[in-house]
PDB file of N, CA, C and O in Angstrom:
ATOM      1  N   UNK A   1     200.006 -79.493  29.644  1.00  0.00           N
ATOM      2  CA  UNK A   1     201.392 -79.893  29.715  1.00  0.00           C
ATOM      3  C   UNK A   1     202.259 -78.638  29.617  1.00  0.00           C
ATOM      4  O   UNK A   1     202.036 -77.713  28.836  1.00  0.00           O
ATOM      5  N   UNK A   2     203.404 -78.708  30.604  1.00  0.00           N
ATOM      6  CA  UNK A   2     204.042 -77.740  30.283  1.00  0.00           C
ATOM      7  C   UNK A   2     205.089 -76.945  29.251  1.00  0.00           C
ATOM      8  O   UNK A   2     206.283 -77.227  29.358  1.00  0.00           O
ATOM      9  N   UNK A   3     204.675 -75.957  28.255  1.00  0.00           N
ATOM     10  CA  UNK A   3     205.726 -75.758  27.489  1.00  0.00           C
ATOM     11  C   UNK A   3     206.752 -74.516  27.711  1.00  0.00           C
ATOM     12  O   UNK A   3     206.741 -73.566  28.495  1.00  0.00           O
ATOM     13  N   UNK A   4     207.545 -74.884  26.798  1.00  0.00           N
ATOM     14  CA  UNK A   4     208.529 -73.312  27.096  1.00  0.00           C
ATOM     15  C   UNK A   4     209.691 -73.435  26.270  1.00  0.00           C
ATOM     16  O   UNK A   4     209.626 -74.465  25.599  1.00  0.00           O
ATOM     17  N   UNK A   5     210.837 -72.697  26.048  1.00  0.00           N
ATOM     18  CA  UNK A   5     212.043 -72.922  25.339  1.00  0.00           C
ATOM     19  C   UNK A   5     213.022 -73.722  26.080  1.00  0.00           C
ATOM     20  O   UNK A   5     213.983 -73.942  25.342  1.00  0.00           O
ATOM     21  N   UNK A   6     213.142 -74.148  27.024  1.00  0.00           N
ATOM     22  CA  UNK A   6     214.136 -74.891  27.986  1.00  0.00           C
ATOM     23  C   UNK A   6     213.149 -75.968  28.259  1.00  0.00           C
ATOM     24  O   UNK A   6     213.810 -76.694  29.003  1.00  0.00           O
ATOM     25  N   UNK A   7     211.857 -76.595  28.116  1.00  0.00           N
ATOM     26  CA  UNK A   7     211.185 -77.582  28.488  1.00  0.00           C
ATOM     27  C   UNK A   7     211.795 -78.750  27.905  1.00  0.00           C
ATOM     28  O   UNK A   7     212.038 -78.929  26.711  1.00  0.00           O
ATOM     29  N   UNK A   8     212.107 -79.842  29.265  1.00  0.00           N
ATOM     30  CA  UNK A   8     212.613 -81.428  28.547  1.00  0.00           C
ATOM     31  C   UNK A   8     211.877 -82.084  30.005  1.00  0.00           C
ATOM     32  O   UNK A   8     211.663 -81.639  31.132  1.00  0.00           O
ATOM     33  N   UNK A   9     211.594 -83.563  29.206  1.00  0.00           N
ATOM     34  CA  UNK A   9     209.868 -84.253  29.629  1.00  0.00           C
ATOM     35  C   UNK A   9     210.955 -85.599  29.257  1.00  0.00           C
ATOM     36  O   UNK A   9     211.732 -85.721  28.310  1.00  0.00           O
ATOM     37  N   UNK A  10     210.699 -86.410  30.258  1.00  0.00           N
ATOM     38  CA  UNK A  10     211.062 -88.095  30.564  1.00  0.00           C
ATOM     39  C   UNK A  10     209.227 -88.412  30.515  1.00  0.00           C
ATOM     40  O   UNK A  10     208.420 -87.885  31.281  1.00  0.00           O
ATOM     41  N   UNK A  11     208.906 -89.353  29.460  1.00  0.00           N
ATOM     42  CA  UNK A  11     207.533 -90.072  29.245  1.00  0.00           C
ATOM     43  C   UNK A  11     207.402 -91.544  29.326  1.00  0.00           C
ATOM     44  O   UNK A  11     207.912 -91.981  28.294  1.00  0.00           O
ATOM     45  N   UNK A  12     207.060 -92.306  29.896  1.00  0.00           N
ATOM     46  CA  UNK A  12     206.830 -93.597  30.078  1.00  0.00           C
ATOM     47  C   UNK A  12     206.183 -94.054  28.783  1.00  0.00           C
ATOM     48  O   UNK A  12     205.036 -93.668  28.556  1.00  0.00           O
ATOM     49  N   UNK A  13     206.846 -94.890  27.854  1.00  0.00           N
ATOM     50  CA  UNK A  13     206.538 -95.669  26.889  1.00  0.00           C
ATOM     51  C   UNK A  13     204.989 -96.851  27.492  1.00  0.00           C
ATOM     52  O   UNK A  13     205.242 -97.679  28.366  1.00  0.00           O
ATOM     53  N   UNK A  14     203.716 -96.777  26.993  1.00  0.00           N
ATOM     54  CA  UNK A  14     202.907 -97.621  27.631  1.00  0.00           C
ATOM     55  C   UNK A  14     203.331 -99.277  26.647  1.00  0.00           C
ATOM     56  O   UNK A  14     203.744 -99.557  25.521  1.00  0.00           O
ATOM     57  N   UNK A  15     202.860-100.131  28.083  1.00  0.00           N
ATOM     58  CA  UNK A  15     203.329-101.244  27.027  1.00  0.00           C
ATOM     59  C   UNK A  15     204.755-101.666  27.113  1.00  0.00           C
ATOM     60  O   UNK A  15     205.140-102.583  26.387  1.00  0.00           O
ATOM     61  N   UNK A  16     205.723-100.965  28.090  1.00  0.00           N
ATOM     62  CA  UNK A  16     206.798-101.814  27.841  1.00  0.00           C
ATOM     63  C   UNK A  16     207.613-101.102  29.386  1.00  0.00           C
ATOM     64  O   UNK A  16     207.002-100.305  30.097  1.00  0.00           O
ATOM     65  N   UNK A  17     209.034-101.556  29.697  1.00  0.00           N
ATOM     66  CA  UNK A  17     209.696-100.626  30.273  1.00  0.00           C
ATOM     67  C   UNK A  17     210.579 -99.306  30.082  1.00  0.00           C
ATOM     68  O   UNK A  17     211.307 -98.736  30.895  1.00  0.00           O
ATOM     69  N   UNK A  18     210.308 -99.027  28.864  1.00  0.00           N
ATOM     70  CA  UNK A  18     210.787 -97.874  28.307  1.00  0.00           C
ATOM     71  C   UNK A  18     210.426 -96.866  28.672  1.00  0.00           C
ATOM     72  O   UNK A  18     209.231 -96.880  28.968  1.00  0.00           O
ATOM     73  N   UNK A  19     211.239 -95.324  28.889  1.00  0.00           N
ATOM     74  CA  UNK A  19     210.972 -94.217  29.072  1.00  0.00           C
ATOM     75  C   UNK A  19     211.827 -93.789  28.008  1.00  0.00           C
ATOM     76  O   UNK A  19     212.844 -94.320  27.563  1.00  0.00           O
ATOM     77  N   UNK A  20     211.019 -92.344  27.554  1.00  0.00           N
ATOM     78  CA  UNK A  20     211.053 -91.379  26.219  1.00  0.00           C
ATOM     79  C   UNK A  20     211.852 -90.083  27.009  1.00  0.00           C
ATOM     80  O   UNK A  20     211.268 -89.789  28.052  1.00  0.00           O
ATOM     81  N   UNK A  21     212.701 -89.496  26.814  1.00  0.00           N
ATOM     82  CA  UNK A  21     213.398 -88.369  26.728  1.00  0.00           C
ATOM     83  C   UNK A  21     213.090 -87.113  25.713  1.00  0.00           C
ATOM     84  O   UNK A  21     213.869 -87.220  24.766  1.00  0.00           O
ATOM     85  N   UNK A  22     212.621 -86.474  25.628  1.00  0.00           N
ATOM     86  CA  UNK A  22     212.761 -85.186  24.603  1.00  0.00           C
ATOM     87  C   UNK A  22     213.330 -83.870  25.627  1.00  0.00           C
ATOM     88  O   UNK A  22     213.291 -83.651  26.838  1.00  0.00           O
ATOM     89  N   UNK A  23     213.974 -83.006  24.189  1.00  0.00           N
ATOM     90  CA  UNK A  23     214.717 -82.136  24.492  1.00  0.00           C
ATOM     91  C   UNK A  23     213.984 -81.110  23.960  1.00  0.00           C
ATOM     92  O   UNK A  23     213.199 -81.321  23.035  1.00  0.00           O
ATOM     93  N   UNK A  24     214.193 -79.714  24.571  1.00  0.00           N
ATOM     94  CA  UNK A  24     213.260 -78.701  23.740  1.00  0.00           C
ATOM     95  C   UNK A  24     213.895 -78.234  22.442  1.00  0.00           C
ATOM     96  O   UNK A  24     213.207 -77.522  21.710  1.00  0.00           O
ATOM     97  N   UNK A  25     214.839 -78.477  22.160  1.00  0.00           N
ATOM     98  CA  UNK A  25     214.914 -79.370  20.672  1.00  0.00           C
ATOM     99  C   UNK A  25     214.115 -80.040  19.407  1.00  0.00           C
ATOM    100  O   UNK A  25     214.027 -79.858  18.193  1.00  0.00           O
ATOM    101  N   UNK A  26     213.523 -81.021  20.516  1.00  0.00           N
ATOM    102  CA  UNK A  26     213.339 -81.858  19.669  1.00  0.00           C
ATOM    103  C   UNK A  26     213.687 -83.617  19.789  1.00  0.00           C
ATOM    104  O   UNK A  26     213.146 -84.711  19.625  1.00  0.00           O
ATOM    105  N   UNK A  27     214.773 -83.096  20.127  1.00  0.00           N
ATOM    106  CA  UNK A  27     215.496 -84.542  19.995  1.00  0.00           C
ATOM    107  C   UNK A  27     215.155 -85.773  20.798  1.00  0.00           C
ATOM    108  O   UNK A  27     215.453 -85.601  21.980  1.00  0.00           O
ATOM    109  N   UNK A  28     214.711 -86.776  20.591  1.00  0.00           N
ATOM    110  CA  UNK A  28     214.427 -87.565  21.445  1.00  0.00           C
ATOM    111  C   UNK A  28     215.491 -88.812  21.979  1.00  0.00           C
ATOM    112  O   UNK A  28     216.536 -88.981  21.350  1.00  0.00           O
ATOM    113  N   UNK A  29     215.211 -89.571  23.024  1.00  0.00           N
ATOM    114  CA  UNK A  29     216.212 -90.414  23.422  1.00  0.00           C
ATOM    115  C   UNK A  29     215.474 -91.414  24.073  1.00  0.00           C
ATOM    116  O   UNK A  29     214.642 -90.923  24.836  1.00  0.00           O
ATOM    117  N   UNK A  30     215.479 -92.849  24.042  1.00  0.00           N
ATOM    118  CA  UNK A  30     214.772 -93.989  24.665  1.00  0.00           C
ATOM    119  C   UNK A  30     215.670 -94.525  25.370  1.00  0.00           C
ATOM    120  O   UNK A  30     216.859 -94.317  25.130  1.00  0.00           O
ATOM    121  N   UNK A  31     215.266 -95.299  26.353  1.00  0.00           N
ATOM    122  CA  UNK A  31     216.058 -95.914  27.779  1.00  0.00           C
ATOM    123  C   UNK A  31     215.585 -96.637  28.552  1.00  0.00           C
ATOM    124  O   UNK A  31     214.450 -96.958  28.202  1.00  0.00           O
ATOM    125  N   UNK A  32     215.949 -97.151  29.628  1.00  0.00           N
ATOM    126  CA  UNK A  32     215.198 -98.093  30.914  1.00  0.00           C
ATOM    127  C   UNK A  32     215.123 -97.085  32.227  1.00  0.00           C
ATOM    128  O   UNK A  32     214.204 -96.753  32.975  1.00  0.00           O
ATOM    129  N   UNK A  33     216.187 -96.838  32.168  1.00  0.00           N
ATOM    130  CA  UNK A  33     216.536 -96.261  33.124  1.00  0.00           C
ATOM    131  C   UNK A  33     216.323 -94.263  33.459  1.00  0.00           C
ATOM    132  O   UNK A  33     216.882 -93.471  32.700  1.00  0.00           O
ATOM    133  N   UNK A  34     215.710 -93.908  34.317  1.00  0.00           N
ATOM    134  CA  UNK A  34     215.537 -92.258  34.234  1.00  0.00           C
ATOM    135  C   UNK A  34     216.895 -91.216  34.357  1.00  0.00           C
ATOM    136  O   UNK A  34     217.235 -90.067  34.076  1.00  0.00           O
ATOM    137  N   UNK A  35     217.365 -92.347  34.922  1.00  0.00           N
ATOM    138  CA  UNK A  35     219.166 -91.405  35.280  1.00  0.00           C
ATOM    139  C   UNK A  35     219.494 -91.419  33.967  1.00  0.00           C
ATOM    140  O   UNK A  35     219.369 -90.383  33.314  1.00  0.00           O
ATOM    141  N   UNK A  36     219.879 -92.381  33.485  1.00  0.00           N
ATOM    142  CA  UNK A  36     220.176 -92.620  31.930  1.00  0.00           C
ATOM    143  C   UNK A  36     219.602 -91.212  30.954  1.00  0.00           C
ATOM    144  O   UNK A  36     220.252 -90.448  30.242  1.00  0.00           O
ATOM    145  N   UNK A  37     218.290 -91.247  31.230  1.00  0.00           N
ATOM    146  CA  UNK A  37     217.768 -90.027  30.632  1.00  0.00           C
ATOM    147  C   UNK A  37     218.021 -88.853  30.774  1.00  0.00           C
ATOM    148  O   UNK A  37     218.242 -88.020  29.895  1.00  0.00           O
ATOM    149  N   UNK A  38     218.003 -88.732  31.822  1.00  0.00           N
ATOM    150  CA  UNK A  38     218.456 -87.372  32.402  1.00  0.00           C
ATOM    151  C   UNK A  38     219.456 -86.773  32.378  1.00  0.00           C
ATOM    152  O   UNK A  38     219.496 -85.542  32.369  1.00  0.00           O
ATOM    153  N   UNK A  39     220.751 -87.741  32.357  1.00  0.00           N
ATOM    154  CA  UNK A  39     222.210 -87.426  32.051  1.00  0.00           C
ATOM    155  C   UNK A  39     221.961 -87.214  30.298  1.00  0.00           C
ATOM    156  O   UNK A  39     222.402 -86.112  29.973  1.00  0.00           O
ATOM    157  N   UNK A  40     221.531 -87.774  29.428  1.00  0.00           N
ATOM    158  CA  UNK A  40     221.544 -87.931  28.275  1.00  0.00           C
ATOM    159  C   UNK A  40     220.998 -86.139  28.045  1.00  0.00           C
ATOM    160  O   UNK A  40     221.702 -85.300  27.484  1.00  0.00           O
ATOM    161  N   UNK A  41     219.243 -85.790  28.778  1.00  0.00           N
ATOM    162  CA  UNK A  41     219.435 -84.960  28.561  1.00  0.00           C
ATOM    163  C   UNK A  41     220.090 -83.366  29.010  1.00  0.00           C
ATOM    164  O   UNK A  41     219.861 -82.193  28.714  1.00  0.00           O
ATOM    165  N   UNK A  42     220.766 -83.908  29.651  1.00  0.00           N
ATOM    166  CA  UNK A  42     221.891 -82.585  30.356  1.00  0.00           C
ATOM    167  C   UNK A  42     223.362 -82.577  29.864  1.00  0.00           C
ATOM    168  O   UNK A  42     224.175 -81.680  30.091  1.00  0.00           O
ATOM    169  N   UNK A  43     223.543 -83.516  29.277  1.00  0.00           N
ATOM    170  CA  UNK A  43     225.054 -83.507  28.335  1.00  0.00           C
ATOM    171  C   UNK A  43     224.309 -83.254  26.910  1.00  0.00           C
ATOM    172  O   UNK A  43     224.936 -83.160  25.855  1.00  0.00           O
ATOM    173  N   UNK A  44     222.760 -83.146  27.019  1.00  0.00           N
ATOM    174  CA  UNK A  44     222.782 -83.218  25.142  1.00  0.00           C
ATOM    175  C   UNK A  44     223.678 -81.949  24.257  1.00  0.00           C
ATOM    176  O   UNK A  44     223.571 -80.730  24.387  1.00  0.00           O
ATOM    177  N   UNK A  45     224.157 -82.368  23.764  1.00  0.00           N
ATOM    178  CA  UNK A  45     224.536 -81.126  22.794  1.00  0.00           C
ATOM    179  C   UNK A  45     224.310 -79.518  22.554  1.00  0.00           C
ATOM    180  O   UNK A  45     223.218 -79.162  22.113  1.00  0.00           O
ATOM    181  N   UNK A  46     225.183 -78.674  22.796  1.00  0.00           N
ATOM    182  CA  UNK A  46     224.962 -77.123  22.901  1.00  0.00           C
ATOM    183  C   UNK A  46     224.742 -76.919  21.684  1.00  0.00           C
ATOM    184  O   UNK A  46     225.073 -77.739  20.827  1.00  0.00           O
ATOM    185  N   UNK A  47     224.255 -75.998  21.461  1.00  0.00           N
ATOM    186  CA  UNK A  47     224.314 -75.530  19.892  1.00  0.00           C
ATOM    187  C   UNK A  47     223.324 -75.756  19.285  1.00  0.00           C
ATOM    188  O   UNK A  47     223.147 -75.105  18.255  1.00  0.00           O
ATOM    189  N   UNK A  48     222.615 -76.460  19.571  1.00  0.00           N
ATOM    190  CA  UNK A  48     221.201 -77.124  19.120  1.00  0.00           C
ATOM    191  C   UNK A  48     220.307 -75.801  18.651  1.00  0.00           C
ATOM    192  O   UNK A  48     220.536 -74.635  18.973  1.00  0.00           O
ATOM    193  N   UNK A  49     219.298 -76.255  17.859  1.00  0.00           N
ATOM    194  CA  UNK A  49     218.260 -75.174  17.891  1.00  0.00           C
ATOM    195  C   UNK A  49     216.913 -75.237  18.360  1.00  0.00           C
ATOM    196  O   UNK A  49     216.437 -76.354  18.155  1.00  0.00           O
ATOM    197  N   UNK A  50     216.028 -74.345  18.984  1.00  0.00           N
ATOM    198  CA  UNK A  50     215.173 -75.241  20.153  1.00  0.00           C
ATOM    199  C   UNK A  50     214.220 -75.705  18.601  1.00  0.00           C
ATOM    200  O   UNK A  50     214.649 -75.775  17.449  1.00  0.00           O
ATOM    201  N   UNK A  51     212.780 -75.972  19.140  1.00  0.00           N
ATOM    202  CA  UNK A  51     211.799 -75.838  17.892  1.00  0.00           C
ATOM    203  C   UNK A  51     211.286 -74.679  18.079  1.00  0.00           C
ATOM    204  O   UNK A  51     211.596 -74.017  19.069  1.00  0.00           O
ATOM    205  N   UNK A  52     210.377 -74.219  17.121  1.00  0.00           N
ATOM    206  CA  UNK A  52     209.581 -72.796  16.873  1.00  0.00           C
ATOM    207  C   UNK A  52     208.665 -72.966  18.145  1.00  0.00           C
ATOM    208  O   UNK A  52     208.053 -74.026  18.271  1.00  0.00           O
ATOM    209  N   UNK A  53     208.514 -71.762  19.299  1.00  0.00           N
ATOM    210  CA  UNK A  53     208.019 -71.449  19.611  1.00  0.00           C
ATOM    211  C   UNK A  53     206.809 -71.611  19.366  1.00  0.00           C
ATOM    212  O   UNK A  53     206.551 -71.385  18.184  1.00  0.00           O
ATOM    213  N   UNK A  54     205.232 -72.157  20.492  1.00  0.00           N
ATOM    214  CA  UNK A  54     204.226 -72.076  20.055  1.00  0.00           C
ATOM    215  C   UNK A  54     203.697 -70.810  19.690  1.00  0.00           C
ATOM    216  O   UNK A  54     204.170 -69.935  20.415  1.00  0.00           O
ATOM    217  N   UNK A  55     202.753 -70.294  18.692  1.00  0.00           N
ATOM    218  CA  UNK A  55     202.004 -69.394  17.972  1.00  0.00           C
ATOM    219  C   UNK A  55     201.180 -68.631  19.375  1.00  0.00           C
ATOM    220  O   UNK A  55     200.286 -69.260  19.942  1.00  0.00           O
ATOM    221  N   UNK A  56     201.475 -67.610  19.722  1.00  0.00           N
ATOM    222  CA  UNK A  56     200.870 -67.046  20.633  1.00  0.00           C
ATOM    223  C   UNK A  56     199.095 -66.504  19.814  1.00  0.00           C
ATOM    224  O   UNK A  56     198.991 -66.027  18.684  1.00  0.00           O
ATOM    225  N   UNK A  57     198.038 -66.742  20.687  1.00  0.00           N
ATOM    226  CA  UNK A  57     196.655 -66.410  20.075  1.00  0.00           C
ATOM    227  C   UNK A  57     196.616 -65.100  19.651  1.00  0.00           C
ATOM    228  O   UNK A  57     197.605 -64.405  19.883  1.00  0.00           O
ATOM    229  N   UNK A  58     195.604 -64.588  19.033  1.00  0.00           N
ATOM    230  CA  UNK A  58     195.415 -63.418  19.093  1.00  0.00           C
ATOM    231  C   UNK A  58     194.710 -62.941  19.377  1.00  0.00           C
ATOM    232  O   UNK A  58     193.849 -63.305  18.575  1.00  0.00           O
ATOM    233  N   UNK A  59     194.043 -61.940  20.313  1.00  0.00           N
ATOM    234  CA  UNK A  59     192.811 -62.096  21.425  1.00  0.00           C
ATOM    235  C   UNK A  59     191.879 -61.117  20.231  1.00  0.00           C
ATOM    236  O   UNK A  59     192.280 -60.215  19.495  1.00  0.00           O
ATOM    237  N   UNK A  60     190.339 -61.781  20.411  1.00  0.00           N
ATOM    238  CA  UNK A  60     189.572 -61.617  19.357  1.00  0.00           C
ATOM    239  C   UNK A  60     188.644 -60.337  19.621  1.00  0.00           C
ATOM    240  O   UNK A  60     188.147 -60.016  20.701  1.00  0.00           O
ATOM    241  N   UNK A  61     188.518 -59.648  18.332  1.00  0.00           N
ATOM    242  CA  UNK A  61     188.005 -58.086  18.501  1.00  0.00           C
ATOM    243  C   UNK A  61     187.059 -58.043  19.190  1.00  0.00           C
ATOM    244  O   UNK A  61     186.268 -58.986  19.232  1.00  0.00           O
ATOM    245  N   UNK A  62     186.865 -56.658  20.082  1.00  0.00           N
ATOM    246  CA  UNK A  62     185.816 -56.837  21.027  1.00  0.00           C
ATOM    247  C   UNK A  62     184.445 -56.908  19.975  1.00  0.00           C
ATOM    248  O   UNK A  62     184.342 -56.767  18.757  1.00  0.00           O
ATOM    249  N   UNK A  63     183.430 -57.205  21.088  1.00  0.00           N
ATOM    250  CA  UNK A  63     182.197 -57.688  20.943  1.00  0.00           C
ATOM    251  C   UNK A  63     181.464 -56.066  20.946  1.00  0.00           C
ATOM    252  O   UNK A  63     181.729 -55.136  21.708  1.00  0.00           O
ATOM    253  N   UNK A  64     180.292 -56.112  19.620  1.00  0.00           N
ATOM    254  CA  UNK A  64     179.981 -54.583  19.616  1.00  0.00           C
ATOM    255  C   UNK A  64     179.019 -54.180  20.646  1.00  0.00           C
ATOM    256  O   UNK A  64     178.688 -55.163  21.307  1.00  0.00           O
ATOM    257  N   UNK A  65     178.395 -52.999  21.063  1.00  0.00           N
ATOM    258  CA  UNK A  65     177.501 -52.985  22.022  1.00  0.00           C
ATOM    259  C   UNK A  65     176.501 -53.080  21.409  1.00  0.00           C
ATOM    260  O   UNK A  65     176.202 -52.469  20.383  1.00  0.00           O
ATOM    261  N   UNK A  66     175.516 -54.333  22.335  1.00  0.00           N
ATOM    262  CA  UNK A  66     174.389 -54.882  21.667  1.00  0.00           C
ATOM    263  C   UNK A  66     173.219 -54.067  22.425  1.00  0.00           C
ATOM    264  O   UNK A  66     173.436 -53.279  23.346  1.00  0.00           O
ATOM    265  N   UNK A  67     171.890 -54.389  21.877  1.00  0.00           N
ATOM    266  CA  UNK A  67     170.687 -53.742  22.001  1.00  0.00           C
ATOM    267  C   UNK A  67     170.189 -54.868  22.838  1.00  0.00           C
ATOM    268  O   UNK A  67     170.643 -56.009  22.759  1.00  0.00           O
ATOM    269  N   UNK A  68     169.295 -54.523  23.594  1.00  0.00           N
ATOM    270  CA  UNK A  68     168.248 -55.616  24.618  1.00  0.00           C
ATOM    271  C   UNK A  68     167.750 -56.702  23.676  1.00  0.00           C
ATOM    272  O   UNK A  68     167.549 -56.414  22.496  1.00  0.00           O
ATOM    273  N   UNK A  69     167.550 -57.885  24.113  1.00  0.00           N
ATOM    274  CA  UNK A  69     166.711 -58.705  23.136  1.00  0.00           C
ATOM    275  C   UNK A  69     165.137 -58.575  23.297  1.00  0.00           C
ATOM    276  O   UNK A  69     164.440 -58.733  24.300  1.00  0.00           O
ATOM    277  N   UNK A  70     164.872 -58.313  22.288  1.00  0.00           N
ATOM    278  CA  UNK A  70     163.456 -58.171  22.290  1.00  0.00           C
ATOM    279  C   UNK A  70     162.261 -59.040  22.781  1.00  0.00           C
ATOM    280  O   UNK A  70     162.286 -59.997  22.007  1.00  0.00           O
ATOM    281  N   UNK A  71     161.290 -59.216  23.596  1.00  0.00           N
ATOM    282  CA  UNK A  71     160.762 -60.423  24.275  1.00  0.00           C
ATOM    283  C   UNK A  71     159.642 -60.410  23.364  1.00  0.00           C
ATOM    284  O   UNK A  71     158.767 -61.271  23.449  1.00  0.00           O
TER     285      UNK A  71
END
């Protein structure tokens, strides 16, 4: 799935006619309608704060140079 600091995702509620709105925020918003959503999230509120950034990995120490395996 795609993430990022500007990422906002319309999700189909299973089970009903609802669609889910989130903002990279955070903030979420429920609806019927996708326009509905979409306006909701493009007027959402400036000022907001996004959430924390995912934890970038940390690429793991190299591997030492090994010896032949012995047969």
């Amino acid at each position: 799935m795609l993430r990022g600091a500007n990422v906002m995702r319309i999700v189909w509620l299973p089970g009903s006619d609802l669609l889910e709105g989130e903002c990279h925020c955070g903030a979420r918003h429920v609806a019927e309608e996708p326009a509905a959503l979409w306006e909701w999230l493009l007027t959402h509120p400036e000022g907001h704060h996004p959430v924390d950034p995912p934890v970038t990995a940390t690429p793991l120490p190299a591997a030492p140079e090994s010896a032949p395996v012995p047969v």
